[in-house]
Each structure stands twice: as structure tokens, then as C-alpha cells.
C-alpha positions in Angstrom: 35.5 -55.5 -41.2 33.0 -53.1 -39.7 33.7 -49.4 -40.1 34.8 -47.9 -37.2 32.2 -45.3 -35.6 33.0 -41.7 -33.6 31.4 -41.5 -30.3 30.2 -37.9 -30.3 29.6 -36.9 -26.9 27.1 -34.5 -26.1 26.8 -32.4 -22.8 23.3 -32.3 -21.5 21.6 -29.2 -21.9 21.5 -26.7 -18.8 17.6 -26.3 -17.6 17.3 -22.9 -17.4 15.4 -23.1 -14.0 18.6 -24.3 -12.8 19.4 -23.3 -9.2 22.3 -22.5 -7.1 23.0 -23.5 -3.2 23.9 -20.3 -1.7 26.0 -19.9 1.7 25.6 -17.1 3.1 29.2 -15.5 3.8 27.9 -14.2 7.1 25.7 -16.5 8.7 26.6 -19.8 7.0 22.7 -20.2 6.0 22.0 -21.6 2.9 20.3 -19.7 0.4 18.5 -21.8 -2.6 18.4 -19.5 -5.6 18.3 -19.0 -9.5 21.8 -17.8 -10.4 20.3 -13.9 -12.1 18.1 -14.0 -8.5 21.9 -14.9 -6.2 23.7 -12.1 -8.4 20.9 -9.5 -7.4 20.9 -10.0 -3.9 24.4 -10.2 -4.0 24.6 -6.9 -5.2 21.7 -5.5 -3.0 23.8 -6.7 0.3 26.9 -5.2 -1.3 24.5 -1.8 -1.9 23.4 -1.4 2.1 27.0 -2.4 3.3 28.2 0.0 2.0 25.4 2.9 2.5 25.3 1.6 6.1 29.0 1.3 6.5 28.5 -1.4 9.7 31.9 -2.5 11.9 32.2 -5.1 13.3 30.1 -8.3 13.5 27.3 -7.7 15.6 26.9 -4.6 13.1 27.4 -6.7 10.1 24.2 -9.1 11.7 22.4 -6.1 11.8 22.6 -4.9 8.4 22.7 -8.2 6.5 19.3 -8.3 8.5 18.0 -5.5 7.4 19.4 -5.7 3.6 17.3 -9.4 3.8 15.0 -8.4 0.6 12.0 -10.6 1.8 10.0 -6.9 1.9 11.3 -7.0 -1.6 10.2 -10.1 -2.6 7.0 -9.6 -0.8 6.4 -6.8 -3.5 6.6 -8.5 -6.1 5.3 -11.6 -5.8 1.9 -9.1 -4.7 3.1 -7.9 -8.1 3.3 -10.8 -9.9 -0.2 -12.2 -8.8 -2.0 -9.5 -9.8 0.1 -10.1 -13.5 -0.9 -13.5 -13.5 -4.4 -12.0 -13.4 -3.8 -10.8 -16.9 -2.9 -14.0 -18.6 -5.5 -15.8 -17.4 -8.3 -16.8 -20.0 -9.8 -13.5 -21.5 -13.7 -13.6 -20.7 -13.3 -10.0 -19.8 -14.4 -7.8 -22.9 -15.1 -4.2 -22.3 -13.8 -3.1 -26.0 -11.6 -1.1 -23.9 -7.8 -2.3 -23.3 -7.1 -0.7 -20.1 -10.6 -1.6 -18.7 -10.0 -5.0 -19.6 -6.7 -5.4 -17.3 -7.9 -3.3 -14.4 -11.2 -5.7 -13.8 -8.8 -8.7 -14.1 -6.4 -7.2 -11.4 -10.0 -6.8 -9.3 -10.7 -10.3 -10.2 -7.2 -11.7 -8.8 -8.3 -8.9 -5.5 -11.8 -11.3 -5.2 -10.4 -14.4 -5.7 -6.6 -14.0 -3.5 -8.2 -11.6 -1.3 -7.5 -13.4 2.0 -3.4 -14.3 0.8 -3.0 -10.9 -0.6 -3.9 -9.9 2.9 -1.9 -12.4 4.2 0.9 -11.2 2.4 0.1 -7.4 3.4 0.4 -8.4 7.1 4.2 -10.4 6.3 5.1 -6.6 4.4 4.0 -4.7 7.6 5.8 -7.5 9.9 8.8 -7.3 8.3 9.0 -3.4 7.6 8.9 -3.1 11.4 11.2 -5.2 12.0 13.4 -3.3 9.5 12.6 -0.3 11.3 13.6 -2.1 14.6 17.2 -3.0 13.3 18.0 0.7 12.2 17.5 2.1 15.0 19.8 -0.7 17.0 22.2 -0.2 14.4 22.0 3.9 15.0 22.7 3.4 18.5 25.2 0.8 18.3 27.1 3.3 15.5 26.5 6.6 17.9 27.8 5.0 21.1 30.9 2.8 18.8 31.8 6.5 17.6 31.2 8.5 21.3 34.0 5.8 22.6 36.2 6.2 19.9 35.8 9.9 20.6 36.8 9.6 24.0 39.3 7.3 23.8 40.9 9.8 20.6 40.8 12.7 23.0 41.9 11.2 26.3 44.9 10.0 24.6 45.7 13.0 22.6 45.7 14.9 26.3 48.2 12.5 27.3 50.3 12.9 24.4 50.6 16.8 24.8 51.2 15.8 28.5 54.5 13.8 27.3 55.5 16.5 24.6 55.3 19.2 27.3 57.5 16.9 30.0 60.0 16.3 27.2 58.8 12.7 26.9 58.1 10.5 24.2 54.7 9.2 23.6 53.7 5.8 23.1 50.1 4.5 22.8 50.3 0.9 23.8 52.3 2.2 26.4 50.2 5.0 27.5 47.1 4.1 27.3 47.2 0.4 27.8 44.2 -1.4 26.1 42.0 -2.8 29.2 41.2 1.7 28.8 39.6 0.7 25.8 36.0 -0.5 25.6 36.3 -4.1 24.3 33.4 -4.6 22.1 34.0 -1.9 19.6 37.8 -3.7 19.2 39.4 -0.1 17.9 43.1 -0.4 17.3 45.7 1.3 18.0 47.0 2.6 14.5 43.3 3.9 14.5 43.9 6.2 17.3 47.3 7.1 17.2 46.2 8.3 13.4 43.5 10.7 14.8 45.8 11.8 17.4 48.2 12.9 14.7 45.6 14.5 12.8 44.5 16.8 16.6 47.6 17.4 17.3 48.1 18.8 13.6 45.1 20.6 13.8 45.5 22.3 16.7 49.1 23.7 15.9 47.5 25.1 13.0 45.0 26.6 14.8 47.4 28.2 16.8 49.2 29.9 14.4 47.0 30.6 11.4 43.5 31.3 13.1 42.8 34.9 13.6 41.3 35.3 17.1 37.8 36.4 17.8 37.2 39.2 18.4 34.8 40.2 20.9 31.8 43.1 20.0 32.5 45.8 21.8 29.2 47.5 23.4 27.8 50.8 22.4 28.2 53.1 24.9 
């Protein structure tokens, strides 16, 4: 009789330069990443949505375009290669630490001159087209919130117009949708929210606002 053996099963061993397939959850591109690098940029997107505060998709394009961290990456692999510089075999001895890693960084600038310049022309590319993007975005924002303005105040007129006739007011009725410009896609709990709030406002304007006074001229 032979002595019955345990299979031990082992789970193979996760290489650490492991990477994840990343789809993109607005443009459906895939992203191929280390897992610390896809929880970074994760969070870096998550940072400019909400500094940028975009509505809508063509605004959501727009920023996810310009939170794109190539210009970040751009810095440091310029970063990094000057680094590698450093680790590189020491025949640099001035007896003087700091000396020692400044002439190496200058020896990386002699040798990578013409990518490093390469890779200063990608930085400038893509800053500009950063800069491009904000200022779409800026007017896309300022004319999304001069609509909303006007559509706000328009129908707030028409709902003092209905209080004053002894009417009732109703905003899908009253100010039917085709009024409503159809690429920002504001609805109408959005507006009828803000016309609550004018109407509010100006009711306590009206009786708890002191009246300005007018200088009177010397005589």
C-alpha cells in the first residue's frame, strides 16, 4: 500500500508589474495601467470634475480632456530621466556629493538632449491644447448659465402674470419646452425651483428692505 499524499495547491505569485485594462467610463477607450498608476488618475479625473463642475456631455468631453495627465506624465518621465542619470555607473568624483549629481543630471542633458527637447515640445503641445479646452469650456459654461438665466426670468414674469390674473401657474404648461434651448437639456424642476426662490426673494424684498434713499443736494 502506498501512503496517500496531499496535493498542496499553490496560487502563483502576482508579478508586481502587473497591469490592469482600463475603460474609460466616458469615452470607452482603453487605458493600460499599473493598478497604484489607474487609482491616481482615477482620483485626478474625480479632482477636476469636481473643481470644474462640467454638465452635460459635451462638457464632461471637455474636462476629461483636459484632466488627461499626459502634461503630468510628461513631467516626470523628464523627471525620471534626469534620475536615471544618477544611478548610472559613478565615474563622476568631485569629493563633493551635490557636485557629483548635478554633472550627472548635465550628463543625461548631453546625451538625451534631442528627446528631452522632444519631450519639451509634447509639454508645450499639450499645455496649449489645455489652454484651448478651458476656454471652450468657459464659454460653453457662461452661455449654458446666460440661457438658464433667461429662461429662469422669463418664466418667473409669467408666473407673476398668472398670480396677478388669479391663475394658477404651470411650467410645462406655460412655457412649453421647444422655449427652451435644447442643448443645455435644463429641466423643469430646475426652473420651477429658481422661480420659487425669485418669487421668495422678491416678496421679501418688498417688505423687509428699507428703500433708498436719495442724497438730497446742498443748497
Amino acid at each position: 500500500m502506498f501512503a496517500e499524499t496531499e496535493t498542496i495547491e499553490t496560487k502563483p505569485q502576482r508579478d508586481p508589474r502587473t497591469f490592469n485594462a482600463y475603460r474609460h467610463g466616458l469615452t470607452g477607450q482603453v487605458r493600460i495601467m499599473t493598478p497604484e498608476d489607474q487609482a491616481a488618475y482615477e482620483a485626478h479625473c474625480q479632482g477636476m470634475v469636481q473643481s470644474l463642475a462640467p454638465v452635460g456631455h459635451f462638457e464632461s468631453t471637455l474636462v476629461h480632456s483636459i484632466a488627461d495627465w499626459r502634461l503630468n506624465l510628461a513631467a516626470v518621465i523628464d523627471n525620471n530621466t534626469f534620475t536615471r542619470g544618477l544611478n548610472q555607473p559613478d565615474d563622476i568624483h568631485t569629493q563633493h556629493p551635490e557636485a557629483d549629481a548635478a554633472l550627472a543630471q548635465a550628463r543625461v542633458w548631453l546625451t538625451d538632449s534631442h528627446k528631452l527637447g522632444l519631450l519639451t515640445l509634447y509639454e508645450g503641445r499639450i499645455q496649449r491644447k489645455i489652454e484651448k479646452n478651458l476656454g471652450i469650456l468657459r464659454q460653453q459654461q457662461q452661455a449654458r448659465q446666460a440661457a438658464l438665466e433667461k429662461a429662469v426670468h422669463e418664466a418667473t414674469l409669467l408666473a407673476q402674470l398668472a398670480a396677478a390674473n388669479g391663475e394658477s401657474f404651470d411650467i410645462e404648461r406655460d412655457y412649453p419646452r421647444e422655449f427652451l434651448l435644447p442643448q443645455f437639456a435644463f429641466s423643469y424642476p430646475e426652473i420651477a425651483s429658481r422661480i420659487a426662490f425669485n418669487l421668495r426673494l422678491a416678496d421679501a424684498k418688498k417688505r423687509f428692505e428699507a428703500p433708498k434713499k436719495g442724497f438730497r443736494k446742498a443748497a
